[in-house]
N, C-alpha and C positions, 0 to 999 in steps of 0.2 A: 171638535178635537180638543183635550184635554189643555193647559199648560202649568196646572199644579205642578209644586213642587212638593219630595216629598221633603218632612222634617228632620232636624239630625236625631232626634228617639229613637226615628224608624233605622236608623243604620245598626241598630241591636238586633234588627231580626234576626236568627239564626239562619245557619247556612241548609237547611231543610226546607226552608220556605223561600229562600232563596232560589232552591232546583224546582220548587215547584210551583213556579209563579211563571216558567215557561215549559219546563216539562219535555224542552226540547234536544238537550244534548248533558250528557253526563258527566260532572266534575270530577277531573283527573283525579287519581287517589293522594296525588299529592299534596291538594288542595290544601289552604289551612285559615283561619282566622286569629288573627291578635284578638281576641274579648276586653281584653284589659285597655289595649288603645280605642276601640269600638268604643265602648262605656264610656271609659274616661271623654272622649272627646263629645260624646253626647250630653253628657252630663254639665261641662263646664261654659257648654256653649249655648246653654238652653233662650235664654236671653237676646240671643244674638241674633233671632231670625227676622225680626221687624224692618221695613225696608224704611230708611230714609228721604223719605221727596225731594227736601231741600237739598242734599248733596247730590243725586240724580242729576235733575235739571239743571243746579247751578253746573257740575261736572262737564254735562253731556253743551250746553249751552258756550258754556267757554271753550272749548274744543272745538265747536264749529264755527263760531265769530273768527278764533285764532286761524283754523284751516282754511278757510277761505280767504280771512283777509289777508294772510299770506300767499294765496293760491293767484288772487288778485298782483301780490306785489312782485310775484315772481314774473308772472304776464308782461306789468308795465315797465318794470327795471331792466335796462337796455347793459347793465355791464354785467357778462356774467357772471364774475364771483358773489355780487347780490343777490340776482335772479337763482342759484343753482342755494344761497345760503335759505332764500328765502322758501323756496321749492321743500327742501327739506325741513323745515318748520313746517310744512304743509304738510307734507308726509307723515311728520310725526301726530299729529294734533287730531289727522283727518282722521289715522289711523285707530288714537284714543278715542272719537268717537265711534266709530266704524267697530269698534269691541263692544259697544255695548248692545248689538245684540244679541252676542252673549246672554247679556243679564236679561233680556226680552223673554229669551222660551225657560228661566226660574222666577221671575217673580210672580206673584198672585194675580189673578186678576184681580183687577179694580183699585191693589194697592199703590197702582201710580195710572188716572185718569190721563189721557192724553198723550200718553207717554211714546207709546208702539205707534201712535200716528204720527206724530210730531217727529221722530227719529226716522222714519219711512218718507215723508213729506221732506226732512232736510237735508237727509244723508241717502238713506236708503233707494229711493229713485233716483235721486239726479247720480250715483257713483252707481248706478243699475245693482244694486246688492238688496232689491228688496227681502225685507225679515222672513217671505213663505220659505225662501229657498235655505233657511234655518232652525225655520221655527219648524217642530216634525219631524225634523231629521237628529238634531242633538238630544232630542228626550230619546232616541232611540241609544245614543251613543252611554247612554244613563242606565238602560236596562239592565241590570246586573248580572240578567246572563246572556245578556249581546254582549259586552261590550269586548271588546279582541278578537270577536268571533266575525265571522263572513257576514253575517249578519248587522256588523255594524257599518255605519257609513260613513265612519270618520276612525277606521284603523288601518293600518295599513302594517305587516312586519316590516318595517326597514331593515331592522339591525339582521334579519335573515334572509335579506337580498341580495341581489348582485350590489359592491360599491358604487358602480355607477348611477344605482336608486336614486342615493344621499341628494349629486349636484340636480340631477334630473330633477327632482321632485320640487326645486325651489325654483329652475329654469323656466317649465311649464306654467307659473303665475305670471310669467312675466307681462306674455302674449292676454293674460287674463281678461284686461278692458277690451279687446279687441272682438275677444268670443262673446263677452257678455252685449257689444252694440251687434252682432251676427245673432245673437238669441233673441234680443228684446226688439230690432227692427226689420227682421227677414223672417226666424224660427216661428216668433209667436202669431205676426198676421197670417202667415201662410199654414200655422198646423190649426189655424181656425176651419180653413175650409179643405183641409188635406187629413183627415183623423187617423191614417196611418201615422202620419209626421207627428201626429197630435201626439201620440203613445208615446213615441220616440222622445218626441219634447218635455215631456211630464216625467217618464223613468228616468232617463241618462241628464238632461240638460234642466231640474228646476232645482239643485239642490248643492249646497257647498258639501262636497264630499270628497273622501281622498280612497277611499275603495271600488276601483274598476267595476269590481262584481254588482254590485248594490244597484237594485235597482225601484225607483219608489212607486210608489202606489199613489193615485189619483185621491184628492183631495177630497172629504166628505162635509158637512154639517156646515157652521158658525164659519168653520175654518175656510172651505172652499169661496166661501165670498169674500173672505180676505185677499185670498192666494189672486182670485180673478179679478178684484180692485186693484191690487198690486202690479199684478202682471200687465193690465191694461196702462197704466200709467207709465209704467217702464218702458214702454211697447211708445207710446207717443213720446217720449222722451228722447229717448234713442234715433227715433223718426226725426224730430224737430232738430234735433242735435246735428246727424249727418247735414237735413237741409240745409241749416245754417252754414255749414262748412263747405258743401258745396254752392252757393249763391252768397258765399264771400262776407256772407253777415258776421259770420265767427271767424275772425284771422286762422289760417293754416298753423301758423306759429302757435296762437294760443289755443287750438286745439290740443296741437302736439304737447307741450306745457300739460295741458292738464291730464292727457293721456298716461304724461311720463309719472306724474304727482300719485294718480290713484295707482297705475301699474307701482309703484313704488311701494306705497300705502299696502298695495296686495302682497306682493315682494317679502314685505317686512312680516305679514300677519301669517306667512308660510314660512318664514326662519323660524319664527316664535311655533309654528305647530309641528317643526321638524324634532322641536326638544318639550315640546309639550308631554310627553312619554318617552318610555326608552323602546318601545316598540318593538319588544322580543316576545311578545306573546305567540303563538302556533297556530292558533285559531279554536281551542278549547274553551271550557269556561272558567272564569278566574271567582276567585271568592272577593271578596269585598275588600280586603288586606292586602292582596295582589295584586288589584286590581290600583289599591293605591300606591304600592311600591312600583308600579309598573308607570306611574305618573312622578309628577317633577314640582318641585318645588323651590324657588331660588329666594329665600326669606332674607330681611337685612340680616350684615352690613353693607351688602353690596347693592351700587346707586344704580348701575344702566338697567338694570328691570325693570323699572319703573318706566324706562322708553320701549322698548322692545315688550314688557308683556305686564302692561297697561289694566288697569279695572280690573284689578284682584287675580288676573291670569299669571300671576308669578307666584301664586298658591293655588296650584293646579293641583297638586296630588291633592291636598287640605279639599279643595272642592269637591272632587271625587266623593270624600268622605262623608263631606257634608254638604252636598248641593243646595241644603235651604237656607245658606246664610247668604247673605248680599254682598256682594265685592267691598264694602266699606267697612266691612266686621270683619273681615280674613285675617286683618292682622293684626286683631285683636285675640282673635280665635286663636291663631297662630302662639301669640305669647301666652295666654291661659295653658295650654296643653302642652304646651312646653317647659311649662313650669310645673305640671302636675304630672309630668312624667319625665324618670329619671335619664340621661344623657345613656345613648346606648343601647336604648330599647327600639321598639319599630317604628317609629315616630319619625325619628332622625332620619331614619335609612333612604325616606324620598328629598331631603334637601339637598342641595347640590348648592356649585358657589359661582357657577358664568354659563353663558351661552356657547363660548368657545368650547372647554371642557367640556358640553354636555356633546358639539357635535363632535368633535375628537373621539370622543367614546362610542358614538355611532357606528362613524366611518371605519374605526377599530373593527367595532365589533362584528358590524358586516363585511369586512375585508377576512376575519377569522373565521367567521363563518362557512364563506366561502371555500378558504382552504383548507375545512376540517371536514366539508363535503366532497372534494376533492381528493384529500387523500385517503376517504373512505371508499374513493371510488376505483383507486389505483389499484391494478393487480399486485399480489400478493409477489414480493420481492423486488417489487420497482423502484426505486429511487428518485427522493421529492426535486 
């Protein structure tokens, strides 16, 4: 399986080869593309796709020293208001790591040796989030004529659901640790020798996705001995973990602790995906322009994004655009194309200024939805 990325040149294709690189559902007439934002942001960025090593590892490295040894000092620190300040230094740090594999299914292979293992080995197994259940799934969310559509596995319409979506959808992470030691220490030994379960396991349960319908397809090549290295590890992990906890090795308390730290860590990385998009697409297919005005971007001056959406994901729409630059260019990318195009053009239209405001405008917007379905549906002389 593939993990090229493509480069930002290629975001010039036209929207003809666009429809025909899946050939599978037909762009609304509405459809449209900025060229002028395309180009320009191809062009000023060209430079910018090289991945840097040293800020990787130093980044990813300090991020998990910090999450743990906080994760540690929350465990030992007997007064609460320590223990709970230090928990959430956990949460944040762990969570800064836990983004990057994000950058896992875009960068090149071979352009950072060790990297995918080394982040699987110190995050990925032991918080049970190994990379298969990412990697495969978000190039899908990249396809340009997946992405909004049922076909993706990471869309979801919020803004055109019931309001009760919005809180649901952040509540359901919360339980998250819980499902993932049910996957990696009961799901996975037993769909070894149970191959209906096996299916069931592999479609609905190996994949961070937020689309019910989706369901994935069985691992092939280079990749499937990743996926089943992974999986196996996780599998004994999770195993070794309960043990501990049951025969007293692992305090109950600093189970719970760390239970509460990653559920947190998850908590936090589904606030950040609730405003990741505005999530009004229908299920059609978007053009390349849409497709970023339908993404979010929170650029300075504002400082909490940098906590909340960590390794370049607070230039999410910008990434859309240009998936081949590496989270430590974005904002560099960001002020280039900002400067090369004038205030007011389409550029602008995906930054936004808080996470508050962006879920306000959700909840809005699927609360109107709602009532504009409604009283399409009222008989003719009824009263709202």
């Amino acid at each position: 399986m593939k993990h090229s990325t493509p480069q930002s040149a290629d975001i010039a294709m036209s929207l003809d080869s666009v429809v025909s690189e899946a050939g599978q559902t037909a762009v609304r007439a509405s459809s449209f593309d900025d060229n002028e934002l395309i180009r320009t942001a191809a062009k000023v960025t060209r430079d910018l796709n090289a991945v840097n090593p040293l800020i990787y590892w130093a980044d990813f490295l300090a991020s998990i020293v910090v999450g743990y040894g906080a994760m540690v000092a929350a465990i030992m620190f007997e007064a609460p208001g320590f223990a709970v300040l230090a928990g959430i230094v956990s949460v944040l740090a762990l969570y800064r790591a836990g983004s990057f594999i994000h950058e896992l299914t875009h960068i090149r292979r071979g352009s950072l040796p060790g990297f995918r293992f080394m982040w699987n080995a110190l995050l990925g197994v032991p918080l049970l989030l190994p990379s298969f259940m990412y990697e495969g799934i978000h190039n899908l969310h990249h396809a340009r004529t997946r992405y909004g559509t049922t076909e993706d596995p990471e869309y979801l319409p919020l803004a055109l659901m019931k309001p009760y979506t919005v809180p649901l959808f952040v509540l359901v992470s919360v339980l998250a640790p819980l499902g993932l030691l049910i996957r990696y220490a009961i799901l996975s030994p037993l769909s070894l020798i149970i191959p209906p379960l096996r299916k069931v396991v592999v479609e609905r349960y190996s994949g961070l996705i937020i689309n019910p319908e989706f369901r994935r397809r069985p691992p092939e090549g280079a990749f499937k001995k990743q996926w089943y290295a992974q999986e196996i590890a996780a599998s004994i992990w999770a195993i070794a973990l309960i043990t501990a906890v049951i025969t007293g090795f692992l305090p109950l308390r600093a189970f719970l602790i760390i239970l509460a730290i990653v559920s947190g860590a998850i908590v936090l990385n589904q606030i950040r995906t609730l405003v990741a998009h505005l999530w009004e697409n229908d299920g059609e297919v978007m053009s390349v322009t849409e497709q970023y005005l339908d993404s979010v971007n929170v650029p300075p001056p504002a400082l909490l994004p940098a906590l909340w959406a960590p390794v370049g994901l607070r230039y999410h729409a910008l990434h859309h655009l240009l998936p081949g630059v590496p989270y430590h260019a974005l904002g560099e990318a960001h002020r280039r194309i900002a400067k090369a195009l004038p205030a007011g053009t389409t550029y602008y239209r995906a930054n936004h200024t808080s996470l508050w405001s962006l879920v306000a405008n959700l909840v809005r917007g699927s609360a109107g939805h709602t009532e504009a379905i409604a009283a399409a549906n009222r008989p003719a002389g009824t009263a709202s």
